[in-house]
C-alpha positions in Angstrom: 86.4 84.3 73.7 83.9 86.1 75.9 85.8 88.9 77.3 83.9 88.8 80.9 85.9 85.1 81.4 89.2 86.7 81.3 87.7 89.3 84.0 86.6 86.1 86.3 89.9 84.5 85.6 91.8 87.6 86.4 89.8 88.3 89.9 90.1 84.2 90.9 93.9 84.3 90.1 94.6 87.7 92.2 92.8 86.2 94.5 94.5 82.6 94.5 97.9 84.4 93.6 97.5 86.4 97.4 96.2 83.2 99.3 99.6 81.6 97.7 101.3 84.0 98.8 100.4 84.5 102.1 100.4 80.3 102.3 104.4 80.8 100.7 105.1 83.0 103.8 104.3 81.2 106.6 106.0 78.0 105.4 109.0 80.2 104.7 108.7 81.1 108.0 107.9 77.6 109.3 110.8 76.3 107.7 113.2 79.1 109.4 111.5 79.0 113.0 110.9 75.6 113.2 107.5 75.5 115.7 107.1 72.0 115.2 110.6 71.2 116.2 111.5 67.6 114.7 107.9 66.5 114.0 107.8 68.5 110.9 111.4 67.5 108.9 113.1 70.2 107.0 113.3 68.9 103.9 109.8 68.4 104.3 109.0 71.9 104.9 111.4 73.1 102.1 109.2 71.0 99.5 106.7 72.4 100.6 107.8 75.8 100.8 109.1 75.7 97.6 105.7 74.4 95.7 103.8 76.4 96.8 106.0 79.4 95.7 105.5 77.6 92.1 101.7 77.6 92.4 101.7 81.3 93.2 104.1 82.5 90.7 102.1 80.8 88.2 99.0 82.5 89.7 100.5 85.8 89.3 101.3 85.1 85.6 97.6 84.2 85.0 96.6 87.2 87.0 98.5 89.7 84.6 98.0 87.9 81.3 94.3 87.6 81.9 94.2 91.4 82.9 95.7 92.0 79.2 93.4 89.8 77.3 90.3 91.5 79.4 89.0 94.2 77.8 87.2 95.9 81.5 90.1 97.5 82.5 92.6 98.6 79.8 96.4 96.6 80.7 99.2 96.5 78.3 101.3 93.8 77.9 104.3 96.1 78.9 102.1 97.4 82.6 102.8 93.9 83.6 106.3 94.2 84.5 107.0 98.4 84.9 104.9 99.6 87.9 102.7 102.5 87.9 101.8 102.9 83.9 99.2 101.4 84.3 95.7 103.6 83.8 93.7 101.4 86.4 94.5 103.1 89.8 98.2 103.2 89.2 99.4 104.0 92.4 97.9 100.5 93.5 98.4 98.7 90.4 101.6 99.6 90.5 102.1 98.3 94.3 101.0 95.1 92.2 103.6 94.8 89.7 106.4 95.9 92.1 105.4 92.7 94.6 105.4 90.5 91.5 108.8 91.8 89.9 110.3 91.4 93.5 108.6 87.7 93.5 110.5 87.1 90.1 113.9 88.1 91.8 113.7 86.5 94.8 112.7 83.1 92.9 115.2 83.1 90.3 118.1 84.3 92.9 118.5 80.9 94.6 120.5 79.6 91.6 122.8 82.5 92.6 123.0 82.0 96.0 126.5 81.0 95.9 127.6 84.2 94.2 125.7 86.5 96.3 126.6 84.9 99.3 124.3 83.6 102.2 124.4 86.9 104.6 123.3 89.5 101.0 120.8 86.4 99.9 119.6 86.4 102.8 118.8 90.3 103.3 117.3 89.6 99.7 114.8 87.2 100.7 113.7 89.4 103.4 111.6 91.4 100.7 109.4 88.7 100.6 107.8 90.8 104.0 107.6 93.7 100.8 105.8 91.2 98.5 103.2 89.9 101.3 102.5 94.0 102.0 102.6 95.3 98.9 100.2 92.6 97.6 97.6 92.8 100.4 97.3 97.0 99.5 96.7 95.9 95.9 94.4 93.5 96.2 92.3 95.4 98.8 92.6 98.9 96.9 92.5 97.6 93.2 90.8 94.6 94.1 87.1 94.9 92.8 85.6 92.6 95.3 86.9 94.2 98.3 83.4 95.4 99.1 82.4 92.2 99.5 82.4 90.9 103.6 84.5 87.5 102.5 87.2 89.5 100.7 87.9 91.6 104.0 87.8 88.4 105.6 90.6 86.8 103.8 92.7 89.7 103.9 92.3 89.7 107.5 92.9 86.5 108.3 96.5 86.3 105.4 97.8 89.2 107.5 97.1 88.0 111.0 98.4 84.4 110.1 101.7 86.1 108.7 101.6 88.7 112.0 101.3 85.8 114.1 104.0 83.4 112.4 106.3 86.5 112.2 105.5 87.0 116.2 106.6 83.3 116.7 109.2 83.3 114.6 110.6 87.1 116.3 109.8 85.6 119.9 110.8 82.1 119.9 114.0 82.9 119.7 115.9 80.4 116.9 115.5 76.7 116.9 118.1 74.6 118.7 120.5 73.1 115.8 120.1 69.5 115.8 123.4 67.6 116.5 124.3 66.9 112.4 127.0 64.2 110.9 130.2 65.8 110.1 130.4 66.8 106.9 126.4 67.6 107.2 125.1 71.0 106.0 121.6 73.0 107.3 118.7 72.7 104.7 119.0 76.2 104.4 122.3 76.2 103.1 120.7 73.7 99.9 121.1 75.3 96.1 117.2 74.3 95.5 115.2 77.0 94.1 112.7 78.4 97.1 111.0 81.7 96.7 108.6 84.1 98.4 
């Protein structure tokens, strides 16, 4: 296979893999703050949440398996998951791998939820903040198309959407708790995987 389709399918899927992220973010955040109040139900929200951290784990796996199989910049199989070995602009490359390893954790903790407890899985999946950052410097400093006017665009606009949910969500204060059956438990409190 042409070499030069693995380097258009690894641009399109760092690209897709950041707008998923961003997009996993601030229905994370949606889900926590609640803007919509009962308009938008939880469960709802937590579906959503949780697909579209599916989509953009899968986009980060095409991302790095399409960087090995391209032949433009040289990626081993093994740059994928230990930052910074990388000989393509390491030090950004590396920012890269760390958000996507943190991705993995965060992703595959909810099944342990129970044995971490809610307050420590909760401090965990506050380095999805780490993920969004650490992704938006790689894609804008290893990114090839940052040059272009539409890629500055789209990082502009993830990280003011995020900075503006985060702002809500910081400023709102935290929704009212609904009056619940007894016996009821938060959405939140759920053993359903949910990531980034």
């Amino acid at each position: 296979m042409n070499s030069e389709i693995f380097w258009f399918l690894a641009r399109a899927s760092g690209i897709t893999a950041y707008l998923l992220i961003a997009a996993s973010m601030i229905a994370g955040i949606v889900l926590k703050s609640r803007p919509f109040g009962t308009a938008l139900k939880a469960p709802i929200a937590l579906d959503v949440h949780r697909f579209i951290t599916t989509l953009a784990l899968a986009a980060i796996g095409i991302h790095g398996l399409a960087l090995v199989a391209d032949s433009t910049v040289e990626i081993r199989f093994g740059d994928l998951f230990i930052p910074f070995g990388a000989p393509y602009k390491p030090l950004w490359t590396g920012l890269g791998v760390i958000a996507a390893d943190l991705a993995l954790i965060v992703a595959f903790s909810f099944p342990l939820k129970k044995w971490l407890g809610g307050k420590n899985w909760r401090r965990l999946h506050w380095a999805t903040y780490s993920i969004f950052v650490f992704s938006t410097a790689h894609g804008i400093a290893a990114g090839t198309d940052t040059t272009q006017p539409w890629a500055m665009h789209m990082y502009l606009g993830a990280v003011g959407a995020v900075a503006f949910a985060t702002a809500w969500r910081a400023f709102a204060g935290p929704p009212r708790p609904a009056s619940q059956p007894k016996g009821a438990t938060d959405v939140q409190d759920r053993d359903r995987p949910v990531a980034v």
